[in-house]
C-alpha positions in Angstrom: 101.8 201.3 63.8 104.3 199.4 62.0 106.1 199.9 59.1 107.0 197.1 56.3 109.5 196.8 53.4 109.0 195.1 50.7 112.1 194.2 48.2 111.7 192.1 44.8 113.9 192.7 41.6 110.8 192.2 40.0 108.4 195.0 39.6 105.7 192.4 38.7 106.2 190.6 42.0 107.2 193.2 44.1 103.1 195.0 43.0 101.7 191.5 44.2 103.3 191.5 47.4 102.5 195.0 48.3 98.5 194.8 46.9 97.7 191.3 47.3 98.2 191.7 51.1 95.5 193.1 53.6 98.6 195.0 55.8 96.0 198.1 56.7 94.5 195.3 58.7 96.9 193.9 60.2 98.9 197.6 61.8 101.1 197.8 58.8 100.7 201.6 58.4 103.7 202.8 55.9 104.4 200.4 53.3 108.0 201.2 51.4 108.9 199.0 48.3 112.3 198.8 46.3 113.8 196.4 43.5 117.1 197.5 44.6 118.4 195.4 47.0 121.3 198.1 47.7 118.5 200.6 48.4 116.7 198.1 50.6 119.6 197.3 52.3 120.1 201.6 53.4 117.0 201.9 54.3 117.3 199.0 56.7 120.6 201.2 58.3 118.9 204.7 58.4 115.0 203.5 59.0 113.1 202.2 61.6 111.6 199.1 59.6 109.3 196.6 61.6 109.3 193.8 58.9 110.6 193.2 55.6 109.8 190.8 53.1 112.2 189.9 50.5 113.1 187.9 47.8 115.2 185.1 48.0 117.1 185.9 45.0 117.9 189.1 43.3 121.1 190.2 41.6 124.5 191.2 43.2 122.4 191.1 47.0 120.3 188.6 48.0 117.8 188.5 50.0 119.1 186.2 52.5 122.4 188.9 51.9 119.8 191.4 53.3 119.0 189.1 56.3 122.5 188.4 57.2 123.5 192.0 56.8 120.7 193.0 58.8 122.1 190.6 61.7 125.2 191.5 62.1 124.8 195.1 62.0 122.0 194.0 65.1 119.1 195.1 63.3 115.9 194.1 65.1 113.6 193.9 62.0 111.7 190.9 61.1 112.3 188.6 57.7 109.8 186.6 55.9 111.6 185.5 53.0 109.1 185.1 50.0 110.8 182.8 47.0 110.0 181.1 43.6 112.3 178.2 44.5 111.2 175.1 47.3 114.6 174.5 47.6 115.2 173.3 51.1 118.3 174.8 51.6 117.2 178.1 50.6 114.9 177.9 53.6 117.0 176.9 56.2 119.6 178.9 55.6 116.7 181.3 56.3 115.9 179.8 59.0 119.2 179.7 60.6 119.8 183.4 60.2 116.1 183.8 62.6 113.9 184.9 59.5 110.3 184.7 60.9 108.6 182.6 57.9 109.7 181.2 54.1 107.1 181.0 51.9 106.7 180.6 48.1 105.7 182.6 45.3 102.9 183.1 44.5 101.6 183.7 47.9 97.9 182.5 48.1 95.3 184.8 49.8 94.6 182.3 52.5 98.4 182.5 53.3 98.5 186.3 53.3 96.4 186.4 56.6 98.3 184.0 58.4 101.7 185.1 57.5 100.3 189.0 58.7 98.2 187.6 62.1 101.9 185.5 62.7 104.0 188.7 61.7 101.6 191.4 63.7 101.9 188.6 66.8 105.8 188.8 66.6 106.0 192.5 66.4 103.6 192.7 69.3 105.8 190.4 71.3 108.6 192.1 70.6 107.9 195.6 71.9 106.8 194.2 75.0 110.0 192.5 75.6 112.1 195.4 74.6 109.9 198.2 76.3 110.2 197.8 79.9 108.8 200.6 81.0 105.3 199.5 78.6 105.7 195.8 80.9 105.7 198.4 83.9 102.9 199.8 83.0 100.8 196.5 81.8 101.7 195.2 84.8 100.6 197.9 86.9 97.2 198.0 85.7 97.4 201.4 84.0 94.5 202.3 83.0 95.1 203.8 79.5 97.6 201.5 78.5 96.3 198.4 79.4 93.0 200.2 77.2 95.7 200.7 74.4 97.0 197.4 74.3 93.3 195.5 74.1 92.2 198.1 71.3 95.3 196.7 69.5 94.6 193.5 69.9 96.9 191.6 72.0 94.8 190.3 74.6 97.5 186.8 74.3 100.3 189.2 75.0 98.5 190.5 78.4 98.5 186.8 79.1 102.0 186.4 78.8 102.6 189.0 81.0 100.2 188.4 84.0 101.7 184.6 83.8 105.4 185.6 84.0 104.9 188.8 86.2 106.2 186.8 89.1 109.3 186.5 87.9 109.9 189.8 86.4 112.0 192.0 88.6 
């Protein structure tokens, strides 16, 4: 259902983030992985890429590069920015550039779930806001796609919708 990638200079980190998370769980079906940040940053032009978690620094592009690049061309995909540094500034420039989530290295199991319930959420949200023939449909009662959209677990987002379906058009 969604697709994910990950992009650390360091092999080392780069396996932890891609096997110490539960993404199968979560609706991350393709997982893609690069320590090239010049890789990452194609297959965030030609791809359709959900989410991408990066590292904060990496040579020649970083990964706040990646975010801002991914900005201005008007990407829609979704940062976490994953760093060895609590530098403050790191993280709001994050923030400032709409990344979804900072957190530090390493990323503790407890964290992984939240971080992927907050990110799956998000993604959720997202396609219901930019699909309005899906709102349409949710808000119509279909059948099969109101079915759909329980089996996947957004009963919140179903909320949303039947409290702001008055003011939809």
């Amino acid at each position: 259902m969604f697709r994910v990638l990950l992009v650390d200079d360091e092999k080392l980190a780069l396996a932890s983030l891609k096997f110490a998370f539960p993404w199968a769980e979560y609706g991350f079906t393709e997982i893609l992985a690069t320590t090239n940040p010049a890789e990452a940053l194609s297959l965030l032009q030609k791809e359709r890429i959900d989410a991408a978690f990066v590292d904060i620094r990496m040579p020649k592009i970083s990964g706040l590069d990646l975010l801002e690049s991914s900005r201005k061309m008007g990407l829609p995909t979704v940062f976490i920015i994953v760093s060895g540094f609590s530098d403050f500034s790191y993280a709001q420039q994050a923030l400032r550039n709409n990344a979804l989530d900072y957190c530090l290295k390493p990323i503790e199991p407890d964290e992984t779930h939240t971080l992927l319930h907050k990110l799956q959420k998000h993604l959720f949200l997202m396609r219901i806001r930019n699909d309005p023939i899906l709102i349409k449909r949710l808000l119509s009662n279909e059948k099969n796609c109101c079915e759909a959209f329980l089996a996947a677990d957004a009963p919140q987002e179903l909320t949303l919708l039947g409290i702001f379906s008055s003011m939809l058009p």
